[in-house]
C-alpha positions as CSV (number, residue, x, y, z in Angstrom):
1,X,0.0,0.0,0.0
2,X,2.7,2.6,0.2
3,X,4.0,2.6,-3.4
4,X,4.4,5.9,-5.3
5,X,1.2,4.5,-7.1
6,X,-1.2,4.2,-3.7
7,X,0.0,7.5,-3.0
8,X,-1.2,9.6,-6.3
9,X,-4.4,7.3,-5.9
10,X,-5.4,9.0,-2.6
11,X,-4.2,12.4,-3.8
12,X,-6.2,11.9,-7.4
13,X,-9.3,10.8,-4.9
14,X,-9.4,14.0,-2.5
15,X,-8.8,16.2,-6.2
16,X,-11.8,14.7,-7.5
17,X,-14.0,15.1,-4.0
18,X,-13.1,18.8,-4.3
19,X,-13.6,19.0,-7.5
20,X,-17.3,17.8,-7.0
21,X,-17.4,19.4,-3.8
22,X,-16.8,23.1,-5.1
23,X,-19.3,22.6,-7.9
24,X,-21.7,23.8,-5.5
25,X,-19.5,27.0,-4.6
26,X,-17.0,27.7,-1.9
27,X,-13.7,27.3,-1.8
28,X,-12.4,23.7,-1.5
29,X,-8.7,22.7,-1.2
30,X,-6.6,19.3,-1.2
31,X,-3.7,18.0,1.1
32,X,-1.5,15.1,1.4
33,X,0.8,13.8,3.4
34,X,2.6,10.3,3.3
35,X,3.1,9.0,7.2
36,X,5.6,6.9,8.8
37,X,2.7,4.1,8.6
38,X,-0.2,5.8,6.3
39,X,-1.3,7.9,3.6
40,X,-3.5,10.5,4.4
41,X,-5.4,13.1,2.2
42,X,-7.5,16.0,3.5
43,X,-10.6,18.0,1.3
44,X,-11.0,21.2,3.4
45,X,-13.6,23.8,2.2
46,X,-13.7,27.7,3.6
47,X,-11.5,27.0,6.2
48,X,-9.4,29.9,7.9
49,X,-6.3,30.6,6.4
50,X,-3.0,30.2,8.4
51,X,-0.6,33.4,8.4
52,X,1.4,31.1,6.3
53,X,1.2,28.0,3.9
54,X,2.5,25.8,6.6
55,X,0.5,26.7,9.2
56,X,-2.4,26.2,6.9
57,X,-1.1,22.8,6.0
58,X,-1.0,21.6,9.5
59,X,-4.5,22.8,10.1
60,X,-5.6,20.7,7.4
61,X,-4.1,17.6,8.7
62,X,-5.2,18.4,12.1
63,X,-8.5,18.7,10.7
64,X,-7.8,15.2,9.3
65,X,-6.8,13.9,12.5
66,X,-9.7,14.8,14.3
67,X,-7.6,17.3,16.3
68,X,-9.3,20.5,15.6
């Protein structure tokens, strides 16, 4: 499961859920990140901005986690 392959998969999966999602409005955005022991993709939509990208990047995958 942790090939170069499995990994676009999930990222190609959370492109098209935005994709759909935004069809509807609002402003929907993808992230990805490949863990020690998973992939995990997020699909975030008008969520507050960070002061920078990477603080908006760990938001998302906090969001992922269930920590926010």
């Amino acid at each position: 499961m942790k090939t170069p392959e499995a990994g676009a998969e999930v990222r190609r999966v959370a492109e098209r859920i935005a994709a759909a999602a935004s069809t509807g409005g609002g402003d929907f955005r993808t992230d990805s990140a490949l863990g020690s022991r998973r992939w995990r993709a997020a699909v975030i939509g008008n969520y507050r901005k960070q002061n920078d990208a990477e603080g908006t990047r760990r938001a998302l995958l906090r969001g992922l986690d269930g920590a926010d």
